[in-house]
C-alpha positions as CSV (number, residue, x, y, z in Angstrom):
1,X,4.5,77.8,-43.0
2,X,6.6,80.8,-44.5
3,X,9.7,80.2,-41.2
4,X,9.6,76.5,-42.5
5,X,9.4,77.7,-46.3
6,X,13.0,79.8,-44.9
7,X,14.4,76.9,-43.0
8,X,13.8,74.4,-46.2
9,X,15.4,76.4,-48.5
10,X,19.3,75.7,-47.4
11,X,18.9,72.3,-48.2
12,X,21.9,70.4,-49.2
13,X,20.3,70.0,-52.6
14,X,20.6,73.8,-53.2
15,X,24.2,74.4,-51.8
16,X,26.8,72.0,-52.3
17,X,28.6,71.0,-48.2
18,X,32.2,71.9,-48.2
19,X,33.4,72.9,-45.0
20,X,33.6,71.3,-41.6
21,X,29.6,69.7,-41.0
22,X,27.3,72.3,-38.5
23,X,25.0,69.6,-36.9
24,X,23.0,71.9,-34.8
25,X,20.6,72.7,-37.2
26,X,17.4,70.5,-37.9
27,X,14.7,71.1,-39.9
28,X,11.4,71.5,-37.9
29,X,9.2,68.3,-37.4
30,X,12.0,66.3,-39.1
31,X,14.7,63.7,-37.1
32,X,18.4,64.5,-37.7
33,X,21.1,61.5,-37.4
34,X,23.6,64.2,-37.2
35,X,22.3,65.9,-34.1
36,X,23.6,65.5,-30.2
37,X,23.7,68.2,-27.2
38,X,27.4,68.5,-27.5
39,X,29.3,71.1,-30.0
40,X,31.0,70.1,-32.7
41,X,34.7,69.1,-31.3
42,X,37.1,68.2,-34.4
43,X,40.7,67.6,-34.6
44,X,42.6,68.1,-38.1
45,X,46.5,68.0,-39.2
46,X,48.0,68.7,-42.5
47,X,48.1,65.9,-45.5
48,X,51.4,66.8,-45.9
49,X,54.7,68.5,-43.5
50,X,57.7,69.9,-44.7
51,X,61.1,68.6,-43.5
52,X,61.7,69.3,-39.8
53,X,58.8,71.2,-39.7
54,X,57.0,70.5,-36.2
55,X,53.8,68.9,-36.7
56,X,50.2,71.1,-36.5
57,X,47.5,69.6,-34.8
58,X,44.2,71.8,-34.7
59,X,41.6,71.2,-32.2
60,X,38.2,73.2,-32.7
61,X,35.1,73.4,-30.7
62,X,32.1,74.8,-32.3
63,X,28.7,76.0,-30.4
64,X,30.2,75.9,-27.3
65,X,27.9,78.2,-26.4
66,X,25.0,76.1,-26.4
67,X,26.2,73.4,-25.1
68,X,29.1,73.7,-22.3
69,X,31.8,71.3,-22.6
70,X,35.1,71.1,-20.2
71,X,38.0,69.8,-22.3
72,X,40.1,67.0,-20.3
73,X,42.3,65.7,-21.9
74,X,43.6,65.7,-25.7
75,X,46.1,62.8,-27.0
76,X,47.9,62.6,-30.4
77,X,49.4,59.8,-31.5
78,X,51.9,59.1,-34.3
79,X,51.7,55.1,-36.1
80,X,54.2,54.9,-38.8
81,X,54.5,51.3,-39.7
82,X,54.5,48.9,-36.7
83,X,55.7,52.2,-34.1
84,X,53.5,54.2,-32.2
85,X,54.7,57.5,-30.3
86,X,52.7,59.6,-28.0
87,X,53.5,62.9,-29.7
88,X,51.2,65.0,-27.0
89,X,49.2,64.2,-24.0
90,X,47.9,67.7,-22.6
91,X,45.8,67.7,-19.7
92,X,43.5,71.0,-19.6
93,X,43.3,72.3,-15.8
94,X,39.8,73.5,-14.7
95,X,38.8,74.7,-18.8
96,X,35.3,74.5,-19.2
97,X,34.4,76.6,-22.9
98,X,31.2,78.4,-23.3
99,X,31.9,80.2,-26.4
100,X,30.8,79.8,-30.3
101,X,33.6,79.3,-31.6
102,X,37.6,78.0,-30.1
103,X,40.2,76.8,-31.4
104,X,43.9,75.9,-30.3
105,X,47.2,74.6,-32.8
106,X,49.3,72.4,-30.7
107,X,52.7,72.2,-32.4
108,X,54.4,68.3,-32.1
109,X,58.3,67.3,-32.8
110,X,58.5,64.2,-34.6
111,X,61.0,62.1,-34.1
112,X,64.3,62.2,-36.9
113,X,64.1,58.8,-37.7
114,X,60.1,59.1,-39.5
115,X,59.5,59.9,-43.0
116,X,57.5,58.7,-45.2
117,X,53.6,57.9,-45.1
118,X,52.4,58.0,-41.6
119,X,49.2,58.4,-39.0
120,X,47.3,60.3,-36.3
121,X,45.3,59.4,-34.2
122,X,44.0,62.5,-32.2
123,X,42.1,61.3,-29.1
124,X,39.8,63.8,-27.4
125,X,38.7,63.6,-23.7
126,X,36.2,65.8,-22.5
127,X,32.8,66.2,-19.9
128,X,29.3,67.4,-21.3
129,X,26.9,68.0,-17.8
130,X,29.3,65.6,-15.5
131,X,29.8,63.0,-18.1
132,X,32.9,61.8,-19.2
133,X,33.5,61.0,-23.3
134,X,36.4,59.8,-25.4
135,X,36.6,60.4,-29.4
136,X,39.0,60.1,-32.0
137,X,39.4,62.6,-34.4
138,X,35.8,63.9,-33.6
139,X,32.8,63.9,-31.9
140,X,30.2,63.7,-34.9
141,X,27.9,60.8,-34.8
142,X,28.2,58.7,-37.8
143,X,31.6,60.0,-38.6
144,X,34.5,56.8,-39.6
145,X,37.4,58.3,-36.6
146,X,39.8,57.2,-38.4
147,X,43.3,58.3,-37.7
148,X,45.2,61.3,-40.3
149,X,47.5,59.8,-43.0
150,X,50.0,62.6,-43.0
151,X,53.2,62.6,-45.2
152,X,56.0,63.6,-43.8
153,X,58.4,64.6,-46.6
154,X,62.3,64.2,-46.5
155,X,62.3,66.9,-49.1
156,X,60.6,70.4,-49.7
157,X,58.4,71.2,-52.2
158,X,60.0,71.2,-55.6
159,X,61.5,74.4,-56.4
160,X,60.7,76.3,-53.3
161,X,64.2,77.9,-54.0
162,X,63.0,79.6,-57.1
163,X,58.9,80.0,-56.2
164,X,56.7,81.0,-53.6
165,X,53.4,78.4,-52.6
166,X,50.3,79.0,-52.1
167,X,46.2,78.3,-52.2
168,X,44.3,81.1,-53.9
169,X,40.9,79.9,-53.0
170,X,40.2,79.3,-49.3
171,X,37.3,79.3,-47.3
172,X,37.8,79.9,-43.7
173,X,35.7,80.6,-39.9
174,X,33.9,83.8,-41.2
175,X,31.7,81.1,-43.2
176,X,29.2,80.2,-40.7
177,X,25.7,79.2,-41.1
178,X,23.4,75.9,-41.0
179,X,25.6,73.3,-42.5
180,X,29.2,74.2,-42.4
181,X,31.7,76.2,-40.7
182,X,35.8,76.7,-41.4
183,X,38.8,77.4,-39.2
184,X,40.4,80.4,-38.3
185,X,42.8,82.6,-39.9
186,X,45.7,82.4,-37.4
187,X,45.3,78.4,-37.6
188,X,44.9,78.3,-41.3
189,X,48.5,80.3,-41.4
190,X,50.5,77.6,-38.7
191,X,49.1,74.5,-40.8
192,X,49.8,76.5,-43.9
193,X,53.3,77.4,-42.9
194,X,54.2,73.5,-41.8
195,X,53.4,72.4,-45.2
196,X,55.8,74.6,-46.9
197,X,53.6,77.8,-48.2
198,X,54.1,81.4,-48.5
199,X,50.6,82.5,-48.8
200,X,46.6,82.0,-48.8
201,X,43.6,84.0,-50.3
202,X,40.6,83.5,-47.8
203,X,37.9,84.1,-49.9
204,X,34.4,83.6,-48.1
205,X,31.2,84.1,-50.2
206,X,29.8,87.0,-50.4
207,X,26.7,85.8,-48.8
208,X,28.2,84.7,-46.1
209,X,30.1,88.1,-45.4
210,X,27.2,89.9,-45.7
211,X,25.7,88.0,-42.6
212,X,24.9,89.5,-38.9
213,X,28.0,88.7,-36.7
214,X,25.9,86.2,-34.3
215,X,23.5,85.4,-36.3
216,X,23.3,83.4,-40.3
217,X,20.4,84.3,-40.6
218,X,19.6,87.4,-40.9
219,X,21.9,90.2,-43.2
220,X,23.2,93.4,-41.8
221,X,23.9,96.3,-44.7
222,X,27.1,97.5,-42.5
223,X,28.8,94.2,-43.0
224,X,30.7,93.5,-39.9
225,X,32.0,90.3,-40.7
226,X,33.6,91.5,-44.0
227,X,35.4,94.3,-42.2
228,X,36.3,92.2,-39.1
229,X,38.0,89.4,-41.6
230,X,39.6,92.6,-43.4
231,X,41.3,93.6,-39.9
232,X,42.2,90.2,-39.4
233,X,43.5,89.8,-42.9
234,X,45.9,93.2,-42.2
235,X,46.8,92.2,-38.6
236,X,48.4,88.9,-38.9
237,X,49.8,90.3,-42.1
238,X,51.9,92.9,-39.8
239,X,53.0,90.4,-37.9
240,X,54.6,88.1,-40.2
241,X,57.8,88.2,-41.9
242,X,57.7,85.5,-44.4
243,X,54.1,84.6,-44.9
244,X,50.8,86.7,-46.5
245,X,47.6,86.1,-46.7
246,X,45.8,88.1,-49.5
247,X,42.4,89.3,-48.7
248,X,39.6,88.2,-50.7
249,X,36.0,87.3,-51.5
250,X,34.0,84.6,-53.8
251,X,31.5,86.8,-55.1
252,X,28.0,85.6,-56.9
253,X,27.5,87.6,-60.1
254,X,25.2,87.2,-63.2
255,X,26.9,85.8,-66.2
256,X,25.5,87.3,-70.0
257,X,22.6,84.9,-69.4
258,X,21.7,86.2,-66.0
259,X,22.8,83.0,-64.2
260,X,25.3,82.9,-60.9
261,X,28.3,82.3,-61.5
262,X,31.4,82.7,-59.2
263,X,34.6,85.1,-59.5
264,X,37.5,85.7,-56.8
265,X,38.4,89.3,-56.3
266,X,42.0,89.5,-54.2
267,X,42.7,93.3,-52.9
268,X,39.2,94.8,-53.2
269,X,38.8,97.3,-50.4
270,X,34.8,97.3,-51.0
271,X,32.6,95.0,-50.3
272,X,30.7,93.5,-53.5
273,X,27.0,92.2,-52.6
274,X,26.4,89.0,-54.2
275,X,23.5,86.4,-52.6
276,X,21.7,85.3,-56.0
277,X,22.9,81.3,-55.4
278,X,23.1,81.9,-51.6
279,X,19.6,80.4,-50.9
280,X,18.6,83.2,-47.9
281,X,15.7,84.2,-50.2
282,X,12.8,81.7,-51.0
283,X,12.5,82.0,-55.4
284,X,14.6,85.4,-55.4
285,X,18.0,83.7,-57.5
286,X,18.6,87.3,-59.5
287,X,21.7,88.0,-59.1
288,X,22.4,91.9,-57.8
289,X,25.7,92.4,-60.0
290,X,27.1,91.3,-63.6
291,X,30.1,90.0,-64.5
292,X,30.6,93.2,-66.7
293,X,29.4,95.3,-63.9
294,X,31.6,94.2,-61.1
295,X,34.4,94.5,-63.6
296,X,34.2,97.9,-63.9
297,X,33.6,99.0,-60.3
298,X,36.8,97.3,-59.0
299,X,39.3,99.3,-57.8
300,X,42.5,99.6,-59.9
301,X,44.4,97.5,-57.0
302,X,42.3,94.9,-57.3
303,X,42.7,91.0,-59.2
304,X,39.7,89.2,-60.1
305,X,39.9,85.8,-61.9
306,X,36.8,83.6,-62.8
307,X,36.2,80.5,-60.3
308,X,36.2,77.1,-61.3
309,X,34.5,78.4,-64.5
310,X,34.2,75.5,-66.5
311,X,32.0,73.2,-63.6
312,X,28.8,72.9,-65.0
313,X,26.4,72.8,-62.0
314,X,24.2,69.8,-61.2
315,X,20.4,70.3,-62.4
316,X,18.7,71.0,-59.1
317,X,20.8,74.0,-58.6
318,X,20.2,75.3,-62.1
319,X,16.8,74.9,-61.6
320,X,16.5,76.1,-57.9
321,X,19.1,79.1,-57.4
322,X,20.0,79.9,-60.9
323,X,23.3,79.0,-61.0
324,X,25.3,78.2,-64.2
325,X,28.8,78.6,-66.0
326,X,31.2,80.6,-67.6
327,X,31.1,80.7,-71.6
328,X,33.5,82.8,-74.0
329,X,31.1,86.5,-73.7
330,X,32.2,86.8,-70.1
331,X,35.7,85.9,-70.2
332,X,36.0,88.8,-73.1
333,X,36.6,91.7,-70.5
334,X,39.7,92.9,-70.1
335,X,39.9,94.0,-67.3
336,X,39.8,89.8,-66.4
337,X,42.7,88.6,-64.9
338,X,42.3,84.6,-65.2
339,X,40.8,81.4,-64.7
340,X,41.1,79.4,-61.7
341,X,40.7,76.4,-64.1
342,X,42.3,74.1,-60.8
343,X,39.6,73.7,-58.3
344,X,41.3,70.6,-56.3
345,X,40.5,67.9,-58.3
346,X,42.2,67.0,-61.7
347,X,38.9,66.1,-63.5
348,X,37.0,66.5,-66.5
349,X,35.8,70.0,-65.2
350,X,39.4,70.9,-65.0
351,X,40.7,69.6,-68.4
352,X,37.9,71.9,-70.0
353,X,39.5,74.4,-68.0
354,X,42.7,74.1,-69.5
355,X,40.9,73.7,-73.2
356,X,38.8,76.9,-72.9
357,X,42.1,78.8,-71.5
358,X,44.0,77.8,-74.5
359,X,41.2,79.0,-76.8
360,X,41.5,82.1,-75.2
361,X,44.7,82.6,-75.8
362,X,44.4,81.8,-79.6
363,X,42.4,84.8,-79.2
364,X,44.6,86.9,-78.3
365,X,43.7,87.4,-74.4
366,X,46.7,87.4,-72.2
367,X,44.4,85.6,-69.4
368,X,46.5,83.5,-66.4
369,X,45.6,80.6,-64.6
370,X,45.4,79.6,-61.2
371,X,45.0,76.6,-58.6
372,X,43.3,76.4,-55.5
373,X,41.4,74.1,-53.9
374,X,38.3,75.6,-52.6
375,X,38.8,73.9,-48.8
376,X,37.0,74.9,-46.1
377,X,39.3,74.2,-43.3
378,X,39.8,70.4,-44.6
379,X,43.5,70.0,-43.7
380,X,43.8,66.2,-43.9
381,X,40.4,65.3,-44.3
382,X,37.3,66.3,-46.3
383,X,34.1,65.8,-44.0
384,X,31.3,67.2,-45.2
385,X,27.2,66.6,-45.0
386,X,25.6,64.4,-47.4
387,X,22.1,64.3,-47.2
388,X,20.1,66.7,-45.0
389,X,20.3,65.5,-42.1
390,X,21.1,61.9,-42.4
391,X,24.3,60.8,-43.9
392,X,27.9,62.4,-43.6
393,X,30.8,61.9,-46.2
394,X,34.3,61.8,-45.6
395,X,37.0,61.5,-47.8
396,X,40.7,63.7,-49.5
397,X,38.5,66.4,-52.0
398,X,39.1,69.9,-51.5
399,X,42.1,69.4,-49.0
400,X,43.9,72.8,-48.6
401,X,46.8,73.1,-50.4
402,X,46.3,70.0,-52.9
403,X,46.9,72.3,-55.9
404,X,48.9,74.9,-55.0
405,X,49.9,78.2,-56.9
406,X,53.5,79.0,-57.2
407,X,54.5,83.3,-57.6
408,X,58.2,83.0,-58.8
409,X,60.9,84.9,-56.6
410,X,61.6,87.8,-58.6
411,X,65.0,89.7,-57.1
412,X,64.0,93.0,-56.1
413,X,60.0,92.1,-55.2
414,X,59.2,91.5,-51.6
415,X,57.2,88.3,-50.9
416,X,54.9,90.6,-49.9
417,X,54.2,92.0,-53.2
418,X,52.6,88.9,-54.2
419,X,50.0,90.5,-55.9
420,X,52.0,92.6,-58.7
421,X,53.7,89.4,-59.8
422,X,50.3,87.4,-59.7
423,X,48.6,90.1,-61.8
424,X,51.6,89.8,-64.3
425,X,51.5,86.5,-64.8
426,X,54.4,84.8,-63.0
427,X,52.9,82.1,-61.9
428,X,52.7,78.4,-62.4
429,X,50.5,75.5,-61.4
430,X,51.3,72.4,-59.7
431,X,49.7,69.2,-57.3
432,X,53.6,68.3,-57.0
433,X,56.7,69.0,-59.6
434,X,58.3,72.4,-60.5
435,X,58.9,73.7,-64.1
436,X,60.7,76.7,-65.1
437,X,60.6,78.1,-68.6
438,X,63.0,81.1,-70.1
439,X,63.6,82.5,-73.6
440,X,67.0,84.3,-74.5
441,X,66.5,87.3,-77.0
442,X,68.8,87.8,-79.8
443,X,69.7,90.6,-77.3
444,X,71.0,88.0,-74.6
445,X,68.0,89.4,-72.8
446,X,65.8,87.0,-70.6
447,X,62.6,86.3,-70.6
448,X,60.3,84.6,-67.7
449,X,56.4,83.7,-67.5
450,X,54.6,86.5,-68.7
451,X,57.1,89.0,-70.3
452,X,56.5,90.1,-73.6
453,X,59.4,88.8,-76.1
454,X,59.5,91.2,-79.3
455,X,62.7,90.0,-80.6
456,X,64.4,86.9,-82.3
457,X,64.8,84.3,-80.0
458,X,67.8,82.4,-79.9
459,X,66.8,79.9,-77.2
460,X,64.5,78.0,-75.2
461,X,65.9,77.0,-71.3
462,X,63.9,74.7,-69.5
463,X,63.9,72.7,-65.6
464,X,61.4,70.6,-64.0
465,X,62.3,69.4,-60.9
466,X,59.9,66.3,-58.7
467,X,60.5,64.5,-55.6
468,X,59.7,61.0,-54.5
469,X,56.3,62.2,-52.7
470,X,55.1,63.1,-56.3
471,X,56.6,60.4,-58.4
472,X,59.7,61.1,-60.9
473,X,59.5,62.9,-63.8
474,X,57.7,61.6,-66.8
475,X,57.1,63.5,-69.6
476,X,57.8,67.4,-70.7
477,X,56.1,69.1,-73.1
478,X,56.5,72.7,-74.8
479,X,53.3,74.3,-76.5
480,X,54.2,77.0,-78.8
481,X,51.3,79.1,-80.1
482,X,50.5,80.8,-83.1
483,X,47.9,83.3,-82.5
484,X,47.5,84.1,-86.2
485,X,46.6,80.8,-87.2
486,X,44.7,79.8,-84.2
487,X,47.0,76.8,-83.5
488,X,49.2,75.4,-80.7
489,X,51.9,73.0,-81.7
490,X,54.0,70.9,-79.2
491,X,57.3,69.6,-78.6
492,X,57.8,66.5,-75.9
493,X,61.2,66.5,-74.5
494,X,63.1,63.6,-72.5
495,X,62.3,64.0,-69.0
496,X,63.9,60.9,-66.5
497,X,64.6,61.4,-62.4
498,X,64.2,64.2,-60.2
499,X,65.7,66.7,-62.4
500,X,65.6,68.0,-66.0
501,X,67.5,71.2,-66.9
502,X,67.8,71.3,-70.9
503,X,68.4,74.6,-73.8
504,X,66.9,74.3,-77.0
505,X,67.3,75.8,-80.1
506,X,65.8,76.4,-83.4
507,X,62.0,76.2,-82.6
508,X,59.9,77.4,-85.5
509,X,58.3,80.4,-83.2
510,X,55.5,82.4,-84.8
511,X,55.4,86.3,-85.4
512,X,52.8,86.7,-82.7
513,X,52.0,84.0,-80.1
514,X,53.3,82.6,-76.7
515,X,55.4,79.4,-75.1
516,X,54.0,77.7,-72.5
517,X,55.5,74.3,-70.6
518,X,53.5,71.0,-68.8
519,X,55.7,68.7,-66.9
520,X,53.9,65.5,-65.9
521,X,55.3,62.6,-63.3
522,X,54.7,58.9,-63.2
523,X,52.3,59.3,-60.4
524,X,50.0,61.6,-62.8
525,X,51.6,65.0,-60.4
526,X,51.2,67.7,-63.2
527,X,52.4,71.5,-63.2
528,X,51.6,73.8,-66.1
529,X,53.3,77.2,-66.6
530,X,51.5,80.4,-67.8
531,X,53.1,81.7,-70.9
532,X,55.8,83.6,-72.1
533,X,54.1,86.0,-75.1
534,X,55.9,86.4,-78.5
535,X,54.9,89.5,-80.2
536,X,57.1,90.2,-83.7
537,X,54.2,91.2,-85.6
538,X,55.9,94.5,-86.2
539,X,58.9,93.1,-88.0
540,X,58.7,91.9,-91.6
């Protein structure tokens, strides 16, 4: 009674499914849908390619181990409109795998002449014990196989001349246990590269890293698989030129009621324990560290930011594993570096987001924001398990790379110094358009996202730049806050096209406040800039 007491306890009902479905595990006495003698074998492409960038087709096979399976054959095809082109047609020689976990990025020209919304259609062909299968797309049971819409853009992202792109919440292979798994680093950074970004943060829960290497199951206190994703992390890192990936970790802490709540910590040599909301532990929810207390452990090099802080978790996991949400005690320590107030999806959760941010900067906390998209694997499609082990959901949530964060290119800072500019604030926000917002002091001095201004200003320079993929420009509007009155106050500007670049003068700034900028698009594409402070409060 107590193994199936342990085995109950991950249902789907405690943990929300985010990654790539594990269908190899069943719950004793109980019939799965989801369940066959074959591994998981999935194929996934990017939602979106850069001009001429070749196209990224992953193929992954999972539990390979326990179930033998020699690939044959794998087939991609591209459908844009009434065309169809055999992009690749690989025939594996004599490859039988045997291993947990395999993947392989297949990199396709596409032809000049397509643009524009397209399809792929991966067809897999492969032999479990003599017998000879085909799938599309993958091998789960009750799974659609549709083919991959894919985008391929005439134009890069907007303002990839001036910023840097990236998702700074990632979940990748080194979360593995009963219902999910993700892709590997080295995959992540091809499919990453292909869509036009600079950088990732792969941040795995801490109660997944503190997990045995073979085995979900069971914890080890040395924590190989948090220092074998930290050698990863630093060896790819060696190898690239143009691209980072920031090492990190999702950690569970206790808010100032004691309930789980989630943080990101980029750059933290130690490993931060953190299993409260981790279901591995029938009725034992406590949480093992604060919010104030991992705070004030982390090392000076380190960023933390709070995660999707304003999602209020559903009931059964308030009841169950003690989770909850962020409230205005914990974002009141300074040594906080923001809110990842974009978690994917531009809903209610993330509109709160914004709202509670902009309180807090009324207050007086210099606090950024950030976007990410909390994707395990998830490329081009979101395929995850509905209910335990019966139904499986598919559809374009937490995609990688849907919300991105953009570092501006400051001259003089390496791309990879990504961290010192995220830390200051340098950052914007975006699902699609580009905005860039300047002051000019009374001493001809400039001012980007978060300087300090402590001077006259004598002008405001704005640009917001969109593309046809994220609709034309809309609407553009300034916020200017005054801190001492606890009040923003907002100026729209005429915004038409692609492009906007526009000075103003004479805005009635405050003594002590800040300017911030959000550029919207017909197609509801939305970027938001962190501030630019104002601090005059020493001048009569």
């Amino acid at each position: 009674m107590n193994e199936l007491f342990e085995k109950l306890q991950h249902l789907d009902l405690l943990i929300p499914v985010m990654l790539y479905a594990e269908t190899h595990y069943k719950f004793p006495f109980i019939p799965s849908r989801l369940w066959k003698k074959e591994p998981e074998i999935i194929a996934d492409v990017p939602h979106r390619l850069e001009p001429d960038a070749d196209l990224p087709v992953l193929l992954l096979v999972k539990d390979a181990h326990l179930y033998p399976v020699k690939l044959i054959e794998v087939t991609a095809i591209l459908i844009n409109k009434t065309q169809r082109y055999i992009l690749l047609q690989h025939t594996f020689q004599h490859f039988t795998l045997e291993t947990a976990y395999w993947d392989k990025i297949f990199a396709l020209k596409v032809p000049q002449n397509i643009s524009g919304e397209t399809y792929v259609d991966v067809r897999i062909k492969y032999a479990i014990k003599n017998k000879i299968k085909t799938v599309h797309n993958d091998n789960y049971r009750i799974s659609e196989h549709r083919p991959f819409r894919v985008f391929i853009d005439p134009d890069p992202l907007p303002g990839t001349e001036e910023c840097r792109f990236g998702d700074l919440h990632y979940h990748s292979h080194y979360t593995n246990d009963q219902v999910e798994f993700g892709a590997s680093l080295p995959a992540t950074v091809e499919i990453a590269k292909a869509m036009g970004l600079s950088f990732f943060a792969v941040t795995d829960h801490s109660y997944d890293l503190d997990d045995t290497v073979d085995n979900y199951l069971k914890n080890d206190p040395q924590h190989p698989k948090w220092h074998r994703m930290h050698r990863r992390v630093e060896g790819i890192n060696k190898n690239e030129k143009t691209f980072v990936i920031i090492p990190g970790e999702e950690l569970s802490v206790g808010n100032h009621k004691n309930k789980n709540v989630h943080i990101l910590i980029f750059n933290e040599k130690k490993f931060f324990p953190g299993s409260g909301d981790g279901a591995e532990r029938w009725f034992k929810t406590q949480p093992e560290l604060s919010i104030k207390n991992t705070l004030n452990l982390l090392s000076s090099k380190a960023l933390v930011f709070a995660a999707h802080p304003e999602i209020k978790p559903p009931l059964l996991q308030q009841l169950l594993i003690r989770r909850g949400k962020w409230s205005v005690e914990d974002y009141q320590h300074k040594r906080l570096d923001g809110l990842q107030v974009w978690n994917s999806e531009k809903d209610r959760y993330f509109s709160q987001g914004i709202k509670k941010w902009i309180l807090l900067l009324l207050g007086n906390y210099r606090l950024s924001i950030i976007a990410g998209n909390d994707a395990h694997g998830n490329f081009g499609r979101f395929r995850q398990i509905g209910f335990p082990f019966f139904t499986l959901r598919e559809n374009n949530k937490e995609i990688f790379a849907k919300a991105r964060t953009g570092i501006l290119k400051i001259p003089g800072v390496e791309s990879n110094n990504l961290l010192k500019l995220l830390k200051e604030g340098r950052t914007i926000i975006t699902d699609g358009p580009f905005g860039r917002l300047q002051l000019t002091g009374e001493s001809k001095r400039i001012y980007i996202l978060g300087d300090i201004c402590r001077e006259s200003i004598q002008n405001v320079q704005i640009k917001a730049l969109s593309t046809q993929l994220f609709g034309w420009l809309a609407k553009i509007k300034l916020y200017i806050g005054d801190i001492e009155n606890r009040i923003e106050r907002m100026v729209e500007i005429d915004a038409s096209g692609n492009k906007t670049e526009t000075q103003i003068e004479n805005l009635p700034f405050p003594r002590k406040g800040y300017i911030r900028m959000d550029i919207f698009t017909e197609t509801k594409c939305r970027c938001l800039t962190n501030p630019i402070y104002i601090d005059r409060s020493s001048k009569v």
